[in-house]
Structures are given as structure tokens and as C-alpha cells.
N, CA, C and O of each residue as an XYZ file, in Angstrom:
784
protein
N     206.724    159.947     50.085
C     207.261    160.938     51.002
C     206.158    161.930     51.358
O     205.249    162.412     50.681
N     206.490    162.070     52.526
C     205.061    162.891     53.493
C     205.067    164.139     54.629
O     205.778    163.840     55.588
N     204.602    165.125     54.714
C     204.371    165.966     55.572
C     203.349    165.747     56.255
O     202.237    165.729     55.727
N     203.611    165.455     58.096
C     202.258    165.397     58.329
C     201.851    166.522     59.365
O     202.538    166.699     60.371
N     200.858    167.188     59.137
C     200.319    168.053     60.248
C     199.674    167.460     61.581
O     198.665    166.759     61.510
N     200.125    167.682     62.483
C     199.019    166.601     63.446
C     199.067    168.037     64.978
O     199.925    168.625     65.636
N     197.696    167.992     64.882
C     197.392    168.641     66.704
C     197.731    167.613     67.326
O     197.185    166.527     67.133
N     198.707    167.803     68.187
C     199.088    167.008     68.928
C     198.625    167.897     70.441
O     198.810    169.065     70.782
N     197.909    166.655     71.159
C     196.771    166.936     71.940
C     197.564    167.267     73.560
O     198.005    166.148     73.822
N     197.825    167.866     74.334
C     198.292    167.675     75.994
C     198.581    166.628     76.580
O     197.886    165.618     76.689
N     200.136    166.927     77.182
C     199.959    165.444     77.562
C     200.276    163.955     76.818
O     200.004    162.827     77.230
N     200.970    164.381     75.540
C     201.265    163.761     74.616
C     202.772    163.943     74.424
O     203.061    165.137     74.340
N     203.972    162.995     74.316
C     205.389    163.419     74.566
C     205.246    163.299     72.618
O     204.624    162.531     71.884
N     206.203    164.522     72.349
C     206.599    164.569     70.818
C     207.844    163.428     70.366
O     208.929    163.787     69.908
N     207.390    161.783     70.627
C     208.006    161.327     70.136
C     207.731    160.160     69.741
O     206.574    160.536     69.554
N     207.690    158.821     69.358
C     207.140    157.460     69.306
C     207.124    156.670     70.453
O     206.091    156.086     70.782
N     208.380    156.568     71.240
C     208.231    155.750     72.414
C     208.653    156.267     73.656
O     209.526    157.134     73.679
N     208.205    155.895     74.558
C     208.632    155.912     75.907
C     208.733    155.011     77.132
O     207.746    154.349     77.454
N     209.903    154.941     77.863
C     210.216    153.854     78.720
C     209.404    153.793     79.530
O     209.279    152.690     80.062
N     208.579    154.813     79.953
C     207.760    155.262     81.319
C     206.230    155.204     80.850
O     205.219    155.384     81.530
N     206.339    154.944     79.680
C     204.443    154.455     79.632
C     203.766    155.400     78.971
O     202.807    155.050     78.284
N     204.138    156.784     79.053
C     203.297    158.226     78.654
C     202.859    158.068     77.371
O     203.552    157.430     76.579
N     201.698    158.605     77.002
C     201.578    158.245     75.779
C     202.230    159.629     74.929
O     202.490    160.795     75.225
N     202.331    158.706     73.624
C     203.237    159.635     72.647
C     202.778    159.144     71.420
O     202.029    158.191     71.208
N     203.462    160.112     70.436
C     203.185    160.069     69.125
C     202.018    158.435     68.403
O     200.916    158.130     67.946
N     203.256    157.951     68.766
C     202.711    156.296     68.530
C     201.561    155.849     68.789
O     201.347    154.686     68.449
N     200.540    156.562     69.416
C     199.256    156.529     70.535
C     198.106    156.993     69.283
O     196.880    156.953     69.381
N     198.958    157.458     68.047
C     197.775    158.896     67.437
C     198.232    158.551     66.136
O     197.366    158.709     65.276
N     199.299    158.138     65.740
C     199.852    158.421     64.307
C     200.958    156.820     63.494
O     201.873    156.234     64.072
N     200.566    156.607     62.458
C     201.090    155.345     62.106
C     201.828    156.012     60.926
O     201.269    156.899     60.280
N     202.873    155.664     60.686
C     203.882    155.984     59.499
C     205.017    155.143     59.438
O     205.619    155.210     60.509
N     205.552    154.394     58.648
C     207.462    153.926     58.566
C     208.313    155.233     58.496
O     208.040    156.106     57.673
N     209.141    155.326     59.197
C     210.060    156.416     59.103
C     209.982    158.018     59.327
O     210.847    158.880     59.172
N     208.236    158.132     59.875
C     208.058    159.303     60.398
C     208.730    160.029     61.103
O     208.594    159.731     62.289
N     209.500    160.976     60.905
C     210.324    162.068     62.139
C     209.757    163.628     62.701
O     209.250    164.398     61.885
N     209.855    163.913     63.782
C     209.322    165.119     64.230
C     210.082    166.117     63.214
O     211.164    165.743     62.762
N     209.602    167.269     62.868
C     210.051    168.301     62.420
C     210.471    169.802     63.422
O     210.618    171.022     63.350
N     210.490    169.334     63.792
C     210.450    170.711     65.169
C     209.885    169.962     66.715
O     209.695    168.746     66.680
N     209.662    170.616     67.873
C     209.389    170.191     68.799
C     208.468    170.017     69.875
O     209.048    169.445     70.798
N     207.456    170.233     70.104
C     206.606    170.379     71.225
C     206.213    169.861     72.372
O     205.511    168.851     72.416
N     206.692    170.601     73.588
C     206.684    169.658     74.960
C     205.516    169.184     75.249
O     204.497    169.259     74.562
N     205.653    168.694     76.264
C     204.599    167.272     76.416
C     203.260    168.122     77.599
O     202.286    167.528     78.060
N     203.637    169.715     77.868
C     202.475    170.270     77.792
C     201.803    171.374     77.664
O     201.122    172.062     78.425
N     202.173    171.439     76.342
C     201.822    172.346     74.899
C     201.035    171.556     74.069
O     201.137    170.329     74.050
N     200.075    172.331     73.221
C     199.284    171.390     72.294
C     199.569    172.227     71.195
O     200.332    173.174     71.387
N     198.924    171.978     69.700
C     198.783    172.191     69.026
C     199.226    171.585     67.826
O     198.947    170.403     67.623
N     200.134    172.494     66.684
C     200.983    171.907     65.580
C     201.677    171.217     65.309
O     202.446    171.629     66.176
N     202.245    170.408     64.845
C     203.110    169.452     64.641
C     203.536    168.976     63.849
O     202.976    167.967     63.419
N     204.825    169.479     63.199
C     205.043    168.565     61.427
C     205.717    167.497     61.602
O     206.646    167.628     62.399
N     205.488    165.701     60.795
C     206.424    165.011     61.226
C     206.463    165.314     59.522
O     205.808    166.052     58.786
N     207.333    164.561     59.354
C     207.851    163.744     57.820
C     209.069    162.646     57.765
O     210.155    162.536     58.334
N     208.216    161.762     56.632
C     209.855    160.619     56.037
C     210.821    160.979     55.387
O     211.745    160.229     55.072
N     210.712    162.558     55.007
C     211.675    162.886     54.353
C     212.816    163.711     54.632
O     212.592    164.914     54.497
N     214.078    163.369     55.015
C     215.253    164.045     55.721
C     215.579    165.132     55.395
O     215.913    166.027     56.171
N     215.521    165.206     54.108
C     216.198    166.960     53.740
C     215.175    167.600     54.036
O     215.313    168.658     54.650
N     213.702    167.071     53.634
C     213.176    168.329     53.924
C     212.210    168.888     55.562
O     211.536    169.895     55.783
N     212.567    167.694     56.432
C     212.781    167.822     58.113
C     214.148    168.623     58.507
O     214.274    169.207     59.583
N     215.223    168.572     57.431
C     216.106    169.560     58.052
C     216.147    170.755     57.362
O     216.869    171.644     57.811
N     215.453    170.963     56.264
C     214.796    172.550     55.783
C     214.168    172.869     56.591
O     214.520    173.999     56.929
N     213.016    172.364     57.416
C     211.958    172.853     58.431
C     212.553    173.342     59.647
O     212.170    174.321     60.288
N     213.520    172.582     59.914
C     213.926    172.524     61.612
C     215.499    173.789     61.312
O     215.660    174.626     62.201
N     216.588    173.814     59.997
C     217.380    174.501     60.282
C     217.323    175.709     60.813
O     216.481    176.405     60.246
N     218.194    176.532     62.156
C     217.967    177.525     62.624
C     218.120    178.663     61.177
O     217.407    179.666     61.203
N     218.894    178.486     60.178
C     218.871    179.640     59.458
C     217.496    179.757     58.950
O     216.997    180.866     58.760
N     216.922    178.766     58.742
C     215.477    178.808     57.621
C     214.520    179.961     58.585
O     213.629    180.471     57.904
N     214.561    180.439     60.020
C     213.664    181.156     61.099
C     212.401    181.402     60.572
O     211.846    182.485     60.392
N     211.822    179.734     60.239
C     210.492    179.706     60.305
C     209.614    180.112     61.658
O     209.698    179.684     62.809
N     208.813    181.022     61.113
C     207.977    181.626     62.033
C     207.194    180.776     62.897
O     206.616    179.823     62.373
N     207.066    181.002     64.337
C     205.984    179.807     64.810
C     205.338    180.514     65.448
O     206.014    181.159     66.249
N     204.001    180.762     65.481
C     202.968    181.174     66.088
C     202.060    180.510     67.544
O     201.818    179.305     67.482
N     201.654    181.142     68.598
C     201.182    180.507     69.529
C     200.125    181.354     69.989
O     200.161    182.570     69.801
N     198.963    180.643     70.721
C     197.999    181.121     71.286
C     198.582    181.013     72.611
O     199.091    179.923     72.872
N     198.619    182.020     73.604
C     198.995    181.899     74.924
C     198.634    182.535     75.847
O     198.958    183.678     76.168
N     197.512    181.392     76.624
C     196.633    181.814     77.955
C     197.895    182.272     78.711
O     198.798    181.445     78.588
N     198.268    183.477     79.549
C     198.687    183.696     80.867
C     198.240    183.759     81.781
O     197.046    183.462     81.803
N     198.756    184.086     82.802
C     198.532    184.085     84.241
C     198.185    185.910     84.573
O     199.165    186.609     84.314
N     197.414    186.394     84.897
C     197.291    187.980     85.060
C     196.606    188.913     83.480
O     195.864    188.387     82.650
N     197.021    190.089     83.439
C     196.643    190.616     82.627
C     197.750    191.873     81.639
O     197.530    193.078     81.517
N     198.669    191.246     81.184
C     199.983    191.780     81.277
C     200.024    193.621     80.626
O     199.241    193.968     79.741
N     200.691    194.262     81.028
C     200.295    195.682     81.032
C     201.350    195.970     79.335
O     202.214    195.230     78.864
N     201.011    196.831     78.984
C     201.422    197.222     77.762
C     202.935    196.969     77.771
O     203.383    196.025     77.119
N     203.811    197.838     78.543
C     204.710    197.471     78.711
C     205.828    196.031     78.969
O     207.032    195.913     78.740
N     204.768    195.019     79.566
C     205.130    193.704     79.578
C     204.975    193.364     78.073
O     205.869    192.579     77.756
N     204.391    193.585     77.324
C     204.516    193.248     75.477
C     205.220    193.941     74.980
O     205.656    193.438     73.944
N     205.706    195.181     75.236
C     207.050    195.824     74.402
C     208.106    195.180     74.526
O     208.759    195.011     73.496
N     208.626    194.609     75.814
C     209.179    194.012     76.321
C     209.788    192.768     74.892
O     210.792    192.775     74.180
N     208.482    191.742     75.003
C     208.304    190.900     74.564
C     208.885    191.223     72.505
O     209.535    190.461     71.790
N     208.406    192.360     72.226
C     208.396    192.562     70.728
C     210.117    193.363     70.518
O     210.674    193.526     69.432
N     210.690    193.771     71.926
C     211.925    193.984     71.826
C     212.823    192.625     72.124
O     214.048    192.694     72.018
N     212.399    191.815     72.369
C     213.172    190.566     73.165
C     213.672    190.653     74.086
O     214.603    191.457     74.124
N     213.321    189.857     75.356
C     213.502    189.091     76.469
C     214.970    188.628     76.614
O     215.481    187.700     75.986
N     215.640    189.503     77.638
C     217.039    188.346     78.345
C     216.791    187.276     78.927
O     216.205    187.461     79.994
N     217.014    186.095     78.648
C     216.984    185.139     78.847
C     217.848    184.191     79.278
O     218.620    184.029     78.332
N     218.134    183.536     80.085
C     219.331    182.840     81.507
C     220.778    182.334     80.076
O     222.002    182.463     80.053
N     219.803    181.786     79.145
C     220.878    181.801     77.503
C     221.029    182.935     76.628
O     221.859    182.773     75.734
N     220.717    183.515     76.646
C     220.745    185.063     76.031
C     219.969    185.726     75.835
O     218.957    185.289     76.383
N     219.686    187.070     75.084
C     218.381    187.596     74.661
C     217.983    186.789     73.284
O     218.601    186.190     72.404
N     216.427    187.144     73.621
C     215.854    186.529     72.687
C     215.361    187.495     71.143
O     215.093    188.694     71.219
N     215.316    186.711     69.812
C     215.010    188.000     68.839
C     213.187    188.556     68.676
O     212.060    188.064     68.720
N     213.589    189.353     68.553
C     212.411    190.149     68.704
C     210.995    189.577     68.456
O     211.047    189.245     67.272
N     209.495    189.214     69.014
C     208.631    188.422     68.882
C     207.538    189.401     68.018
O     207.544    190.608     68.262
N     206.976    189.071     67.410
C     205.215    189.796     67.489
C     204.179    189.464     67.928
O     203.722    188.344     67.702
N     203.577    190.339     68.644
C     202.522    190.112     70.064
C     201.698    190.792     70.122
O     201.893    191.941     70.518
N     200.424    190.350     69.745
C     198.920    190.733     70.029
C     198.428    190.634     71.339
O     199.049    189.999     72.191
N     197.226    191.282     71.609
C     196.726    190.954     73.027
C     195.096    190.611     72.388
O     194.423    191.498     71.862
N     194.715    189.478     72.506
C     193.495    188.735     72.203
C     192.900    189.296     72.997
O     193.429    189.730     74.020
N     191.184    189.471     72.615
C     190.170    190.130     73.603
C     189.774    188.981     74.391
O     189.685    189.232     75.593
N     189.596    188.170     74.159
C     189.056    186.918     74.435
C     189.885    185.251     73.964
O     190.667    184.896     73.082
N     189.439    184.829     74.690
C     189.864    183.038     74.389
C     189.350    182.720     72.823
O     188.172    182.823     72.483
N     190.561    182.270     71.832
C     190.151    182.305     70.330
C     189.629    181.619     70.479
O     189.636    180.785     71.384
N     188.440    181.869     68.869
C     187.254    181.210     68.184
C     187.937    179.332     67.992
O     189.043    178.833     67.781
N     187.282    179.088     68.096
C     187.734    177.749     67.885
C     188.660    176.479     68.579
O     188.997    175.378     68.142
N     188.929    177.273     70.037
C     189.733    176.494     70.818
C     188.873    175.526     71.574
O     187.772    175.642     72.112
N     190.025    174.175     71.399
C     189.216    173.152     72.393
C     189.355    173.080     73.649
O     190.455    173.375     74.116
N     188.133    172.612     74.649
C     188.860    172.666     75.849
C     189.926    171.563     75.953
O     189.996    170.458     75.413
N     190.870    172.314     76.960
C     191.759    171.483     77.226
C     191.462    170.303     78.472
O     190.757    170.673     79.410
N     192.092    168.650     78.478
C     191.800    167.628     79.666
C     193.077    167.439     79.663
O     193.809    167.127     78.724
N     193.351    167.666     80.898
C     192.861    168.452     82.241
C     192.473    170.153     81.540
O     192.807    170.447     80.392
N     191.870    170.947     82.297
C     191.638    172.039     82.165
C     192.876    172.852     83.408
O     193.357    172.428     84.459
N     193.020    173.977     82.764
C     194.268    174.839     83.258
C     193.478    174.983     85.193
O     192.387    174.665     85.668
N     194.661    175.578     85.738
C     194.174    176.105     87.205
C     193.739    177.333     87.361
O     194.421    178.357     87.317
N     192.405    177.224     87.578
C     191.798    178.829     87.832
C     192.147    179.236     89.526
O     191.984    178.406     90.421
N     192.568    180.419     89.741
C     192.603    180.914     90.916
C     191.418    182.457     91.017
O     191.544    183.406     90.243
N     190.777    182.422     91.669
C     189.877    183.497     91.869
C     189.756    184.982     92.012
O     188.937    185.871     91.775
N     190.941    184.835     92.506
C     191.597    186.129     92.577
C     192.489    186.874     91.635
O     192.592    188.100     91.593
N     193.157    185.971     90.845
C     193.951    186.762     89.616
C     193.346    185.997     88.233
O     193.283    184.794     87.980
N     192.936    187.143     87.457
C     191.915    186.873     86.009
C     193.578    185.827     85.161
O     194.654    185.362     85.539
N     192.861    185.936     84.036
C     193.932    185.253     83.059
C     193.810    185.875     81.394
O     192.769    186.437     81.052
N     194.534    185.774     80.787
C     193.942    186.411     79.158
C     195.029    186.080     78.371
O     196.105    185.737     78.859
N     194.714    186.200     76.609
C     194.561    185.458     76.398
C     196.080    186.381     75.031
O     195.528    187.319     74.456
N     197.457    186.243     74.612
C     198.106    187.039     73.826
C     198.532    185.425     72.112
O     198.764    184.216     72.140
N     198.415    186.377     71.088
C     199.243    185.916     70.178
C     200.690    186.202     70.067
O     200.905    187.413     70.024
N     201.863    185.381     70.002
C     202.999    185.619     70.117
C     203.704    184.713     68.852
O     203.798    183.486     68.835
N     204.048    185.407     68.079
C     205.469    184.839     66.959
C     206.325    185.079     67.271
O     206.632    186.228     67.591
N     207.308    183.794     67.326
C     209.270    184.014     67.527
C     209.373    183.404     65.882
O     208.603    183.098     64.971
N     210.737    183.445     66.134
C     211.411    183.111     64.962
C     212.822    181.647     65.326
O     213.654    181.041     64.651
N     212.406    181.664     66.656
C     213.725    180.757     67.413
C     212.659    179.009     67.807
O     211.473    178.747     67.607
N     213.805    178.166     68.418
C     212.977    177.258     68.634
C     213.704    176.785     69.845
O     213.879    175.570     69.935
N     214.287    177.786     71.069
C     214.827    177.197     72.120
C     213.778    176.457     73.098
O     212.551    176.558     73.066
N     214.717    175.545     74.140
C     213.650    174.751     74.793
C     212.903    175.574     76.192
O     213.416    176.075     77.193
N     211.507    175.453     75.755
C     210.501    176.039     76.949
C     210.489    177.652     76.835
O     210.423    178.472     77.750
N     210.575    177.874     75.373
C     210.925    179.721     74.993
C     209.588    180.614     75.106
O     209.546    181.739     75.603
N     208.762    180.074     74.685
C     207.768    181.245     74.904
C     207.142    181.107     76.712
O     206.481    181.960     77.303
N     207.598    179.814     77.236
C     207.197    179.777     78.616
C     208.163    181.087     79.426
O     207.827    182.006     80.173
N     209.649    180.597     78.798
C     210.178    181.522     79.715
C     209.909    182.878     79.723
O     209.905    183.687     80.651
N     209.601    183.043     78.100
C     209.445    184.550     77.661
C     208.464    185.370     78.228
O     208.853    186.506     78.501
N     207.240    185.092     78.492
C     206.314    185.325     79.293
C     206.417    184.996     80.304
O     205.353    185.378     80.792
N     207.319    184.206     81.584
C     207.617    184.519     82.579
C     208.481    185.477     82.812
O     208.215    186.202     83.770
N     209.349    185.675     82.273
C     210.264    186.793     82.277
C     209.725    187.975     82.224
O     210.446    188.825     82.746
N     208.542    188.454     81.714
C     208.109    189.769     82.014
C     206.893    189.557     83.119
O     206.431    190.477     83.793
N     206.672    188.852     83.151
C     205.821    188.696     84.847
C     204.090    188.419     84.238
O     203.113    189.066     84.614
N     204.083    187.418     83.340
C     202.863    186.382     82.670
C     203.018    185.504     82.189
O     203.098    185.398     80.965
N     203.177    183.935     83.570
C     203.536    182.687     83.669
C     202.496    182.305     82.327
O     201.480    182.936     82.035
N     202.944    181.308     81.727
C     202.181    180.700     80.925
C     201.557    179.821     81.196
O     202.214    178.818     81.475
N     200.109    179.693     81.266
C     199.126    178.791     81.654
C     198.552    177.892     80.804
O     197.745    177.228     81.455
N     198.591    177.451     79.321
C     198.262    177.204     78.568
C     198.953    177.701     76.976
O     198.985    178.875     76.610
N     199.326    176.868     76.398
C     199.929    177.018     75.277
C     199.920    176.210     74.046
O     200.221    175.018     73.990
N     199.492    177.069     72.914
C     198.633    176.280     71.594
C     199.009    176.604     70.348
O     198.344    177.407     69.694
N     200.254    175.951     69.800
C     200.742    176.006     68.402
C     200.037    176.195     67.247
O     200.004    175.181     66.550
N     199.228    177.529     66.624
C     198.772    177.135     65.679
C     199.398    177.770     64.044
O     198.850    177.984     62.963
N     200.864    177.921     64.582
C     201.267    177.612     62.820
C     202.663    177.495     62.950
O     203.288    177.487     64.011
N     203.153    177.397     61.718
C     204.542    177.040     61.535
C     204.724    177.570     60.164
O     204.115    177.046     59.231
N     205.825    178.959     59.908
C     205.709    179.011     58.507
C     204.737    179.168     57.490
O     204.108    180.226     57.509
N     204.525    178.493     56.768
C     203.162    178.212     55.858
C     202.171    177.526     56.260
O     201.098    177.744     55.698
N     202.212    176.703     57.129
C     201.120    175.972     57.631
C     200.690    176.076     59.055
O     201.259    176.163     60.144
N     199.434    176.033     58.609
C     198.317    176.410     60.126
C     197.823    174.821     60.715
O     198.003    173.747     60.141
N     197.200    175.048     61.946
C     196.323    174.056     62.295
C     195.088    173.809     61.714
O     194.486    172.737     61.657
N     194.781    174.843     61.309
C     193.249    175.120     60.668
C     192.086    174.352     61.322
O     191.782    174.793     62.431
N     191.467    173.447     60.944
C     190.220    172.921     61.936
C     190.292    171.303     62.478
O     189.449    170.535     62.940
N     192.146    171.166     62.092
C     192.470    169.900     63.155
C     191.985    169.677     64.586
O     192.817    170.348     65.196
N     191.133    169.141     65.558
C     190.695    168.753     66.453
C     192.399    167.924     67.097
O     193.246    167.613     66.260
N     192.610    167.718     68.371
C     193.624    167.065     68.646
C     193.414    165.812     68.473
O     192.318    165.297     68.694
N     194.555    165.099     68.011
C     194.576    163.930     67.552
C     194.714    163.785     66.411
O     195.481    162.969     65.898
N     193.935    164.618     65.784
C     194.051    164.444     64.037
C     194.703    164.827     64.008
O     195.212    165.451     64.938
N     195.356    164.633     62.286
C     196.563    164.883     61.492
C     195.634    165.018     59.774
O     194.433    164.881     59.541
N     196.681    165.304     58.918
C     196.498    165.632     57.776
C     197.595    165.281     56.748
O     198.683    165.659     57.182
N     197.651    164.936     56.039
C     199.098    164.293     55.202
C     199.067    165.417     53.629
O     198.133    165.586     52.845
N     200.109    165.869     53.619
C     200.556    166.312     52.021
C     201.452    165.906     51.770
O     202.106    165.374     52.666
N     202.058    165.942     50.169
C     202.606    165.122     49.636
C     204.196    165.888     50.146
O     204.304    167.022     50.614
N     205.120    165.083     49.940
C     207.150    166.224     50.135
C     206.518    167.085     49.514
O     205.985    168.046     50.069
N     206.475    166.773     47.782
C     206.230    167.605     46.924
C     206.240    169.108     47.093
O     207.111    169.962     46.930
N     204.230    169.157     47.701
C     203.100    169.770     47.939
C     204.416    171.039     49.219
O     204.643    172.248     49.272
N     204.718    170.276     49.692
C     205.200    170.899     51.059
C     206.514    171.452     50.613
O     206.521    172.594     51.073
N     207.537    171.272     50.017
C     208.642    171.848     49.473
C     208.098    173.404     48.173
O     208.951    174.243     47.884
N     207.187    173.466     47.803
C     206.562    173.979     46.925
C     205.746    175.269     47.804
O     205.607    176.431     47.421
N     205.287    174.680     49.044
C     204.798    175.745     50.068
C     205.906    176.056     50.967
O     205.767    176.915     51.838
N     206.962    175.434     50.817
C     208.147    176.665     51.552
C     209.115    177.603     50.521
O     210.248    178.055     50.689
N     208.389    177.674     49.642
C     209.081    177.858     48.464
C     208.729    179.502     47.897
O     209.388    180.450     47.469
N     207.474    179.240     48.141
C     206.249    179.947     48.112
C     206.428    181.114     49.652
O     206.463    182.344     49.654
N     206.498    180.314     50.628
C     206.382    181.314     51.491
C     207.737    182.017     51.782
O     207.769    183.074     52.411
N     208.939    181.362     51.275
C     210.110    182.485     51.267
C     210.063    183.285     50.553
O     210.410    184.386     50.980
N     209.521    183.171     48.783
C     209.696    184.202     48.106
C     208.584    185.553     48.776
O     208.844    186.754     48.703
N     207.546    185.045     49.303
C     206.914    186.002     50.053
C     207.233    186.800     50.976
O     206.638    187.836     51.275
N     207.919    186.479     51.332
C     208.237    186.896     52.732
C     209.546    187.684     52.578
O     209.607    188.605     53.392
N     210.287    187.615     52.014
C     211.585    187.843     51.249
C     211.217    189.888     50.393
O     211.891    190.904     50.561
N     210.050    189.710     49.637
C     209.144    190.700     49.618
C     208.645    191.573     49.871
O     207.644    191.915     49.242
């Protein structure tokens, strides 16, 4: 039984197969009984937990557990202070409001990012930059909407943690395997912390 971390690269559907050809999971990762742990659209990169093990894919994924998920997120403009209060009070959203996020404003494009293929659309006239954002939710297309909703479309978007675990110096494509064990033991660890 296995946890696997995998950057899952752009452009990649979060699942094993597809009728339409796209490549997916299956393209990058070999396992019997591997299941996604959470979700990432097909163009978002970053984190990714699968595992063979059921209970503890539905410890990861239950809404009560509100494992933290972290994102790097290029926008569109340069969003004014107030567009991030916004954000750290939560966003109404067409399904409801959303719970409250935490949101940095990066000086720059983080240390260690790959470029992305395709590369995002530059327009000349409006800059772009660069915010850290934690939710605690896992609705579909949430931090897109969330940052459209205060008026900074999301141009790029890069999972790098979940809970206890980071991407750390996964390149896309790669993955990393720990044991159930190892991984029940680090959510174990990070509730009593956090709890604290």
C-alpha cells in the first residue's frame, strides 16, 4: 500500500483513461489499483496524491479532514490590497461563499518554477504577478473562480502542497512513493499540530 506524490505536468487529465486521446495519468504513472486522492484539472499543474489504499484516499479527500491546499497563482493584472482582503475574508461564489483563504503577494515568479509548455498569454499592456493562496475547500475550478471574482483571472496555476506534503523538487512528471504507513503517520502528525 502506497502514497504517491506526482507533479502532474499541464495538460494532463487527473485520471487513467480517456475516450478522446488526451493524455492522462496513465501517460506518467504505473500502479494496480492506483486512485486520485483529490483533484486537479487538466490545466493546473502541480501536486497530486494517488494511492491503493481506500481508507486512507478517503481520509485525504473527506471534506471534514479541510486539508489545507496551497497554490502558486500567476494572475492577470496586479491585484490591489483590497482584492486580497477580499480573498482572506472569502469570496461569494455563484455556490456560496467561500471559507476564508490565506494570501501572500509574491515579489516575483517562485524560485524553482518550471516553465510551463505551452507558456501562459502575455499581453503587453497589462503586467501579471505572482500570489500564494491556501483554501481549506476542494470545489470545482475554486481558486480560478476566486481570483476572478475579485478582478485577477487566473493565468497559471501550481499546486505545491497538500496538508503535510509538498512538491518539493518534483520536476513534472515525476512522482515519489511512501509507504500507507509513512503517510497515515504524517497525517497524524500534522493534525496533532495543527490542532495546537
Amino acid at each position: 500500500m502506497v502514497l504517491v506524490l506526482f507533479n502532474k505536468p499541464y495538460g494532463v487529465l487527473s485520471q487513467f483513461r480517456d475516450s478522446a486521446g488526451r493524455t492522462t495519468l496513465g501517460d506518467h504513472l504505473r500502479g494496480a489499483g492506483l486512485r486520485v486522492a483529490g483533484r486537479l484539472d487538466f490545466d493546473s499543474e502541480g501536486l497530486l496524491l494517488l494511492t491503493d489504499h481506500g481508507p486512507l484516499q478517503a481520509r485525504i479527500t473527506q471534506p471534514r479532514s479541510h486539508l489545507p491546499k496551497t497554490y502558486w497563482v500567476q494572475v492577470e493584472g496586479v491585484p490591489e490590497d483590497a482584492a486580497l482582503e477580499r480573498l482572506r475574508k472569502g469570496v461569494a461564489l455563484a455556490d456560496g461563499p467561500t471559507r476564508p483563504a490565506i494570501v501572500e503577494r509574491l515579489k516575483a515568479e517562485p524560485d524553482g518554477l518550471w516553465p510551463r509548455t505551452p507558456a501562459i498569454r502575455h499581453r503587453l499592456r497589462v503586467p501579471t504577478s505572482w500570489i500564494c493562496l491556501t483554501i481549506t475547500e476542494g470545489r470545482n475550478r475554486q481558486v480560478r473562480r476566486m481570483t476572478a471574482a475579485v478582478g485577477a483571472p487566473t493565468l497559471r496555476l501550481v499546486r505545491i502542497r497538500i496538508g503535510p506534503w509538498e512538491l518539493g523538487g518534483l520536476l513534472p512528471g515525476q512522482s515519489r512513493r511512501i509507504t500507507a504507513r509513512a503517510a497515515w503517520a504524517a497525517l497524524d502528525e500534522y493534525a496533532a499540530r495543527t490542532r495546537s
